[in-house]
C-alpha positions in Angstrom: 0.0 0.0 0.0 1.1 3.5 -0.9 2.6 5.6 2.0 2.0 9.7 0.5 3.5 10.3 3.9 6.6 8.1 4.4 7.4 8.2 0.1 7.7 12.1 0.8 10.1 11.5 3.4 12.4 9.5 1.2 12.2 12.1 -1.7 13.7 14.9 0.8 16.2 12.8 1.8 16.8 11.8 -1.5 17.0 15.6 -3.1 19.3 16.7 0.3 21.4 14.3 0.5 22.7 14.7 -3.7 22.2 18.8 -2.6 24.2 18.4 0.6 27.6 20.0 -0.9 26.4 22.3 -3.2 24.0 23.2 -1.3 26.9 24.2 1.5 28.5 26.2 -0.7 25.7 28.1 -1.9 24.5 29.0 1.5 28.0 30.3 2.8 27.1 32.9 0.8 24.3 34.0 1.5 24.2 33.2 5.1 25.6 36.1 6.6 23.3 38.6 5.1 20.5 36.9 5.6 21.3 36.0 9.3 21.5 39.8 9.5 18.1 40.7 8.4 16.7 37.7 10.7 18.3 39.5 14.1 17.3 42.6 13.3 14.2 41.5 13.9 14.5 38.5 16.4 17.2 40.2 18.8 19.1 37.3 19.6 21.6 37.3 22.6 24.1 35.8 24.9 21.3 34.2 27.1 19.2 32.9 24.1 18.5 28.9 23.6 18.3 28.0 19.9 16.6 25.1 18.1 17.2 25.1 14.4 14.3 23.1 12.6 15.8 21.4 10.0 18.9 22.8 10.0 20.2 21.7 6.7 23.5 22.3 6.0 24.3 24.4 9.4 25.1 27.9 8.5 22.4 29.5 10.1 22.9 27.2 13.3 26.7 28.7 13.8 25.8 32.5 12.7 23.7 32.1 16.4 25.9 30.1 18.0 28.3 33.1 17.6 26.3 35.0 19.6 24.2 32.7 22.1 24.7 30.6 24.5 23.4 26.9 22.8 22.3 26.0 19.4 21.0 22.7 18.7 19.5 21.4 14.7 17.9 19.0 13.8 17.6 17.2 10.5 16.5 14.3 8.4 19.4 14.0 6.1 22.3 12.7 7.2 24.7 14.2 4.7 23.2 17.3 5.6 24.2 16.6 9.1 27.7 15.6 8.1 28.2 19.2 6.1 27.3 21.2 9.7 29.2 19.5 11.4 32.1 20.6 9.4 31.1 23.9 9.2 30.9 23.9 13.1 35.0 22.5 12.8 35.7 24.9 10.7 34.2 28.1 13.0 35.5 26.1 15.8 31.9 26.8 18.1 31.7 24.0 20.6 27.7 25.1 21.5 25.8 23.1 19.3 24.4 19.9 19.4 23.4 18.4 15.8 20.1 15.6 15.9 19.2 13.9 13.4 15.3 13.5 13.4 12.0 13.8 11.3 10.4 17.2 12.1 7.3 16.4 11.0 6.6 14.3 13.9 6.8 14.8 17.7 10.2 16.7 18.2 12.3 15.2 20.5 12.3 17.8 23.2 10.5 18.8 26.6 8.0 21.8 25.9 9.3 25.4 26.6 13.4 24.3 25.8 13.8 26.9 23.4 13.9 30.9 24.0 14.6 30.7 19.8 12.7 28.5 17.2 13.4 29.0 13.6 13.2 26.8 10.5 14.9 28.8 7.2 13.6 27.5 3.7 11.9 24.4 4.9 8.0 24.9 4.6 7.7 24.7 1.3 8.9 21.2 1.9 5.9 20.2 4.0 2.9 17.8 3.8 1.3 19.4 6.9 3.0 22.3 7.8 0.7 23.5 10.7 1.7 20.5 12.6 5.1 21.7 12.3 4.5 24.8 13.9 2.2 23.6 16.7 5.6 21.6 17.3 8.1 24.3 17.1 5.4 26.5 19.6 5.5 23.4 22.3 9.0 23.3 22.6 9.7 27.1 22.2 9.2 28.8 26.4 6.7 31.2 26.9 7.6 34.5 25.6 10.1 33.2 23.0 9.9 33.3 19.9 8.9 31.7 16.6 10.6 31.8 13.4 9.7 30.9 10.0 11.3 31.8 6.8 10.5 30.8 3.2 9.8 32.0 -0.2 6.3 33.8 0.1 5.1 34.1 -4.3 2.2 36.8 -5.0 -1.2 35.4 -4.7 -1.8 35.8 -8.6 1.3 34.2 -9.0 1.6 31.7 -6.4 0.0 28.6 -8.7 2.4 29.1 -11.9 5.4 29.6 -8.7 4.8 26.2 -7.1 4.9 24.9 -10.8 8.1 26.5 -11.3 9.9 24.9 -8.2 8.5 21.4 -8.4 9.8 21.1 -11.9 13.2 22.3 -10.2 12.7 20.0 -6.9 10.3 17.5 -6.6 10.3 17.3 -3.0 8.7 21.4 -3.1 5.2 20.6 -1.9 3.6 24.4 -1.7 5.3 27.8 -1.0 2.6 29.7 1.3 1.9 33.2 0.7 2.0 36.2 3.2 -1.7 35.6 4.1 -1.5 31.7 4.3 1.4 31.8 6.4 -0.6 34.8 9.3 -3.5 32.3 9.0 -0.6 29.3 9.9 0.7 30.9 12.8 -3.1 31.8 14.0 -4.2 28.6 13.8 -1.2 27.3 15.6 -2.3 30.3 18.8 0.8 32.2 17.9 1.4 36.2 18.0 2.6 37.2 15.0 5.4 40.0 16.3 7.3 41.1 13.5 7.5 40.6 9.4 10.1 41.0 6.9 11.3 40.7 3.5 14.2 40.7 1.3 15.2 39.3 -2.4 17.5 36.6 -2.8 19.0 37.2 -6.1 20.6 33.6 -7.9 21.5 32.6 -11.4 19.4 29.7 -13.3 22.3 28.1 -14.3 23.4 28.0 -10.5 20.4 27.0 -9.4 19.8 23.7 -11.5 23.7 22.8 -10.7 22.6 22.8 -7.1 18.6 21.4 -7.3 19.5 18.4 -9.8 15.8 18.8 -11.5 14.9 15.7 -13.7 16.4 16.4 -17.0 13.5 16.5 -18.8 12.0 19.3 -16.7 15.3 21.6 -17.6 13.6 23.5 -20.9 10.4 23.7 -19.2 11.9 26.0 -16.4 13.8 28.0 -19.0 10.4 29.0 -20.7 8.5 29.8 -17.6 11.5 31.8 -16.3 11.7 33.1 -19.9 8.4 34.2 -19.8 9.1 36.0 -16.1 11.5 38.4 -17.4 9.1 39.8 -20.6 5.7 39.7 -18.2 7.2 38.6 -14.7 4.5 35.6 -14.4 6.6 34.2 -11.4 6.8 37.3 -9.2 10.6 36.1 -9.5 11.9 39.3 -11.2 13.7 37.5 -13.7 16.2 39.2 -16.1 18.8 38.6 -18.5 22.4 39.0 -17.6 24.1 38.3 -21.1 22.9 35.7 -22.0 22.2 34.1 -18.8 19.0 34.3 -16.7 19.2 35.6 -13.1 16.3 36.0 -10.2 15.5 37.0 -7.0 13.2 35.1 -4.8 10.5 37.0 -2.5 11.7 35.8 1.1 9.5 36.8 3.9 10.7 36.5 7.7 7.7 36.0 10.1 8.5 36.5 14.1 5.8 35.0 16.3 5.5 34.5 20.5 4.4 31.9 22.6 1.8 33.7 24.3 
């Protein structure tokens, strides 16, 4: 009998664990910037507890583990794991604790652990991504905060989007727009705090060295992002660069609290 559930699971790790390298280097650099525009809004500090929901490749882990007290992440993928670990070698951060675990079931920690809970550029990823976020709030103390960030595509432009990224990864279940994602952390009974927003620019070419689409699907991105830079179908901002294709994805940062 088919398992929608547990076949998912093995297409993430799948994807992750042939985008576990390039996938590190990408994010190095990126990470820093990015990390910046997340603490201008979440504050973090010296006394701060911080679990990373999967935590990928690490970087975000160690750019708080500079600055608070304990990080931990967690993630499904153990070549994943295996790239944060070196990354915490190679920053030489003894405060973080790397599990390897399936976050979309019961997370292995006692309720109220975390002063910090973030997941970066994992919901799009998910089956059910309330539950995840009813997790993440258990575990997170009262008065801390809740993290999420991930693409957010224009309502008009969210169907053609999702297209666009499942032909690129097929483990991309649904990016959530701005409204989907207030009406998440509502129905999870969490205070939305803060928003933000920023553009991630990235070449095509880049991108498909690092995603490893199905072959077949390559030409059939090219046209759609085509098509983005004459009418901007995508809400990608897509332009040509010579003759390659760069563009920027629309990255939203939502803060909530445990109330």
């Amino acid at each position: 009998m088919d398992n929608p559930v547990q076949d998912h699971r093995y297409l993430i790790i799948d994807q992750f664990t042939k985008q576990a390298e390039p996938f590190a280097k990408k994010s190095s650099q990126f990470v820093r910037e990015v990390f910046e525009k997340i603490q201008t809004l979440v504050h973090a500090n010296e006394n701060d507890v911080v679990l990373d929901v999967a935590s990928g490749t690490g970087s975000l882990a160690v750019e708080f583990a500079k600055i608070c007290r304990q990080v931990t992440g967690i993630d499904i993928t153990p070549a994943m794991i295996k790239q944060a670990k070196i990354l915490q070698k190679m920053n030489m951060l003894n405060n973080i604790k790397w599990d390897m675990g399936d976050i979309t079931r019961k997370l292995p920690y006692s309720s109220n652990s975390f002063s910090i809970v973030i997941s970066k550029f994992s919901f799009h990823h998910l089956l059910n991504p309330l539950s995840v976020l009813i997790e993440m709030n258990r575990v997170c103390t009262i008065g801390g905060k809740i993290v999420i960030v991930d693409p957010t595509p224009p309502p008009k432009k969210a169907i053609l989007y999702n297209q666009l990224e499942h032909l690129r990864d097929p483990s991309h279940v649904k990016a959530l727009t701005i409204s989907e994602f207030d009406n998440l952390f509502r129905n999870a009974g969490i205070l939305i705090l803060e928003r933000g927003f920023y553009r991630m620019k990235i070449g095509l070419e880049d991108q498909l060295q690092t995603s490893f689409p199905d072959p077949t699907n390559i030409e059939k991105i090219r046209r759609l992002l085509i098509e983005d830079t004459k009418n901007d179908t995508l809400g990608l901002e897509s332009y040509f660069e010579g003759n390659e294709i760069y563009f920027s994805y629309p990255n939203s940062i939502f803060v909530g609290q445990k109330i």
